[in-house]
C-alpha positions as CSV (number, residue, x, y, z in Angstrom):
1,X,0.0,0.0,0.0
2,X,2.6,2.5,0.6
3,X,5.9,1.8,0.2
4,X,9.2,4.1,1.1
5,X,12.6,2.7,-0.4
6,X,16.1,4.1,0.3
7,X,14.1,7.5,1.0
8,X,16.0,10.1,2.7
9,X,14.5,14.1,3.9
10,X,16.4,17.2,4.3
11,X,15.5,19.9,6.1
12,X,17.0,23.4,6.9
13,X,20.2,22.2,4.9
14,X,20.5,19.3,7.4
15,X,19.4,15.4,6.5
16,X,16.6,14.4,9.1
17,X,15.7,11.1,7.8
18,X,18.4,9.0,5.9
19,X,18.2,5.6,3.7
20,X,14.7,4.4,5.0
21,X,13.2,1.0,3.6
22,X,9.9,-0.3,5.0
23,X,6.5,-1.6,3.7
24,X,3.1,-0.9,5.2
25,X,1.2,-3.9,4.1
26,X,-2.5,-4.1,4.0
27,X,-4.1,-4.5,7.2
28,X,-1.2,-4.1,9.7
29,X,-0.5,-2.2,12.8
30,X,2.7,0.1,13.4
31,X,3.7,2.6,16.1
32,X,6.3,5.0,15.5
33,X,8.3,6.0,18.1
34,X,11.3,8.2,18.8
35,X,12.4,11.2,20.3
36,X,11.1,14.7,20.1
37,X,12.3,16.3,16.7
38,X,13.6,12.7,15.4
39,X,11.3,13.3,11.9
40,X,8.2,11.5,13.0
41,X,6.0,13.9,11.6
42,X,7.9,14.2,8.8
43,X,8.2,10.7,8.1
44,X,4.2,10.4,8.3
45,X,3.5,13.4,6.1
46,X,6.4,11.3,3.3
47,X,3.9,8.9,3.6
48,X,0.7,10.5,2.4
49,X,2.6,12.8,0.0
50,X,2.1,16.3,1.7
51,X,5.8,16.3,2.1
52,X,7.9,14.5,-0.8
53,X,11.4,12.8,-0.1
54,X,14.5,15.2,-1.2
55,X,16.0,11.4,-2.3
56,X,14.4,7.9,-3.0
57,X,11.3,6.6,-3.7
58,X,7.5,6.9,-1.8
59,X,4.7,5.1,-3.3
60,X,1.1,4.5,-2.4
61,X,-1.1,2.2,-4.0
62,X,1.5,1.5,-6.6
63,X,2.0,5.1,-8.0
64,X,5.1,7.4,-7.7
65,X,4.4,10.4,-5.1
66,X,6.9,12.9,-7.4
67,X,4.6,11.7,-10.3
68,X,1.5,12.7,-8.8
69,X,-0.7,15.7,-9.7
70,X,-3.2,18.0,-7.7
71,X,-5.9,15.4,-8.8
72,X,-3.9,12.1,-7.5
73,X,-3.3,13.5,-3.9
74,X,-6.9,14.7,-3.8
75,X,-7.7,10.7,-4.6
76,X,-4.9,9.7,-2.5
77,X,-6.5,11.6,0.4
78,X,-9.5,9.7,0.3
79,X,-7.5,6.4,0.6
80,X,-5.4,8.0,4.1
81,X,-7.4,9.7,7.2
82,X,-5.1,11.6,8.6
83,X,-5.7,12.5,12.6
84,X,-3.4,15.4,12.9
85,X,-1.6,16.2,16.6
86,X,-3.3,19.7,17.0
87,X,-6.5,18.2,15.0
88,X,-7.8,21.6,14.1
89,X,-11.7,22.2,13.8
90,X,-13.9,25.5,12.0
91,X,-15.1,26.3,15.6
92,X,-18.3,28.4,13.8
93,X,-19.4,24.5,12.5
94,X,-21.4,22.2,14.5
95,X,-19.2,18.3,15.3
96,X,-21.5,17.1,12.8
97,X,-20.3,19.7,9.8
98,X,-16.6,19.5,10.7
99,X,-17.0,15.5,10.7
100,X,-18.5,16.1,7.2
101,X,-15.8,18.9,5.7
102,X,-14.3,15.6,4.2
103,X,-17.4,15.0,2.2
104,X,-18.0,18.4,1.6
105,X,-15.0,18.8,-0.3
106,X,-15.2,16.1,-2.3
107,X,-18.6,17.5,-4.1
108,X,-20.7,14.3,-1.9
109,X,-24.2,15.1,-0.6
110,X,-24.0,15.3,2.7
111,X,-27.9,15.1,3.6
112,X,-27.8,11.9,1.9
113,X,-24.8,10.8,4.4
114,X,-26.8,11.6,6.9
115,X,-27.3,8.3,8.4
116,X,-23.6,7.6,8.2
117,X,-22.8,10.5,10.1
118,X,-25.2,9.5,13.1
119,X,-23.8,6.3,13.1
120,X,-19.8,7.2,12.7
121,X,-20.3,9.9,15.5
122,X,-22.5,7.2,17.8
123,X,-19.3,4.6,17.3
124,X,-16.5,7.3,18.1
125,X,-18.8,8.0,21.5
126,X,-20.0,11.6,20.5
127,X,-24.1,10.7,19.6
128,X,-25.4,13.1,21.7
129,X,-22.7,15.8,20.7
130,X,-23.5,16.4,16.6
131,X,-24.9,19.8,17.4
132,X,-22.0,20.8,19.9
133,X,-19.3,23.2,18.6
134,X,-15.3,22.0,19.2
135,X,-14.9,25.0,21.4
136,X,-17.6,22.7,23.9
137,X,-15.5,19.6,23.4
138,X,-13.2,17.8,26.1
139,X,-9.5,16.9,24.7
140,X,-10.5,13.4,24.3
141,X,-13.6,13.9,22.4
142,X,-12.0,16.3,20.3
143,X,-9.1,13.6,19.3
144,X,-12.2,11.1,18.6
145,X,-13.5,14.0,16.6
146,X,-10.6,13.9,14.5
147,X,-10.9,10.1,14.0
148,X,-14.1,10.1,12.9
149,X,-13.4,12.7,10.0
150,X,-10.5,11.0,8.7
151,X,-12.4,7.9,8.4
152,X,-15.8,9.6,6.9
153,X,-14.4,8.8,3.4
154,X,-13.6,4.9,4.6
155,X,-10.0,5.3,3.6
156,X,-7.8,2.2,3.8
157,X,-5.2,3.2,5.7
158,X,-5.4,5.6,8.7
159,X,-2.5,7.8,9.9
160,X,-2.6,8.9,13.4
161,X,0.1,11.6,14.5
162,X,0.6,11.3,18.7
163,X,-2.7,11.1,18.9
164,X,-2.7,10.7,22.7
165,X,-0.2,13.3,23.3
166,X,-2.8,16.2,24.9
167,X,-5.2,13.9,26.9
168,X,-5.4,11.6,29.8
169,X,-5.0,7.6,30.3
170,X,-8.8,6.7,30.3
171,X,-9.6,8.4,26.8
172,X,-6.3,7.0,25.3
173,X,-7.5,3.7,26.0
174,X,-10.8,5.0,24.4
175,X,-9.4,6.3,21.5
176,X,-6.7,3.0,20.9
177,X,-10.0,1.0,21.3
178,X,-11.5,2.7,18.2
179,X,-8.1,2.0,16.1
180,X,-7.6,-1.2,17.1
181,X,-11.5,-1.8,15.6
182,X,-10.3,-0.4,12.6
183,X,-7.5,-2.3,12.0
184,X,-9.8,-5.5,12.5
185,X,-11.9,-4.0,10.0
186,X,-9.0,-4.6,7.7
187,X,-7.8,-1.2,7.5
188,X,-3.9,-0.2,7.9
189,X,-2.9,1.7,11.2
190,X,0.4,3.8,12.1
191,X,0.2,5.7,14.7
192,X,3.6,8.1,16.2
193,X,3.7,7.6,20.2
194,X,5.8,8.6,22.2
195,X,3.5,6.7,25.0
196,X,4.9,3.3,25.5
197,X,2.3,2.3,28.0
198,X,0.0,2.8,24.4
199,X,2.2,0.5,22.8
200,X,2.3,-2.6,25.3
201,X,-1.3,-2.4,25.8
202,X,-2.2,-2.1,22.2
203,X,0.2,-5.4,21.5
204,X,-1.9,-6.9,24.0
205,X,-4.8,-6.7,21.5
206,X,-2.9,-6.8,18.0
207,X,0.1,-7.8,16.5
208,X,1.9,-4.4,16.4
209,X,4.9,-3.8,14.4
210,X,7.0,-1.1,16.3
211,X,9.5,1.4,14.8
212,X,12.3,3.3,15.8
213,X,13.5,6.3,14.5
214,X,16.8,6.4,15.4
215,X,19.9,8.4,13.7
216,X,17.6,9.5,10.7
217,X,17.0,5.6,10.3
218,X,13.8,3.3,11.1
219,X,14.6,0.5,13.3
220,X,12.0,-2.4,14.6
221,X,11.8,-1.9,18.0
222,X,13.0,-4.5,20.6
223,X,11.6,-6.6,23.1
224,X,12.0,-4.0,25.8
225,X,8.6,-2.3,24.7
């Protein structure tokens, strides 16, 4: 699905990811981990083209990211929800209209999603919230916001960048619960943690593949985790 070889990133005249090779295979599970300022952001935004490797190759779903047009990361989009760390919402839009900004976009009626909606919001734990505006929304519920608009288009893989960073044990473990449903559902999880509590309780449930970014490389992880 998207595959990275011997792709390296510079940044500020300074290489922050060097000679990386890895395969995110249909279906699987994998944390990123690493330090603070180690390229995990950078690494995940390489993987759904809205940054593009300064050497090597990135592809997802078998075509060339330096190949692809405004029209092919528009498509691409669709195929990757992206939960973003600071997971920015219009605040003058109800949960239900940001959820749907996805849709929206892509020219689909959104009255005739409407069932969809209800349902996607009841399963991310925010039902009785639709009508709420983000400025009314916990940190947890806002981070389960996020997940449900970047899965509102049913994409196949979903990217999640430290996605429990801003919010306490309880919703983490409500919020890895929804993922770890996903990636039953057949759908492709990477998530960048620094929480390695996350991690050991999410291999309790799945078979996680763990990374390492460590000098500008990716590493699997080792038994420690």
């Amino acid at each position: 699905m998207i595959e990275l070889n011997d792709v390296s990133y510079s940044y500020g005249g300074g290489e922050l990811l060097s000679g990386i090779d890895l395969t995110l295979a249909p279906g699987s599970f994998h944390f990123l981990t690493g330090p603070s300022g180690a390229g995990k952001t950078t690494f995940l935004k390489l993987c759904y083209a809205d940054l593009l490797a300064t050497a090597g190759r990135v592809s997802a779903f078998g075509q060339d990211a330096r190949a692809m047009g405004r029209d092919d990361i528009a498509r691409l989009r669709r195929r990757i929800g992206v939960v973003h760390q600071d997971c920015q919402f219009l605040d003058h839009l109800s949960v239900t209209e940001n959820v749907a900004l996805p849709l929206t976009v892509s020219g689909r009626d959104v009255v005739a999603e409407a069932e969809n909606l209800t349902s996607l919001l009841s399963w991310v734990g925010l039902g009785d919230q639709g009508d709420s505006l983000p400025p009314q929304l916990s940190g947890g519920e806002r981070q389960r916001a996020a997940l449900a608009r970047a899965v509102i288009m049913a994409p196949e893989i979903v990217i999640a960048d430290e996605p429990t960073g801003n919010i306490d044990w309880e919703m983490s473990l409500r919020l890895l619960t929804l993922l770890v449903e996903l990636n039953k559902m057949g759908k492709t999880i990477l998530i960048a943690t620094h929480d390695l509590n996350l991690i050991r309780t999410a291999k309790q449930q799945v078979s996680a593949r763990v990374l390492r970014i460590h000098n500008r490389g990716i590493q699997l992880a080792g038994a420690d985790l």
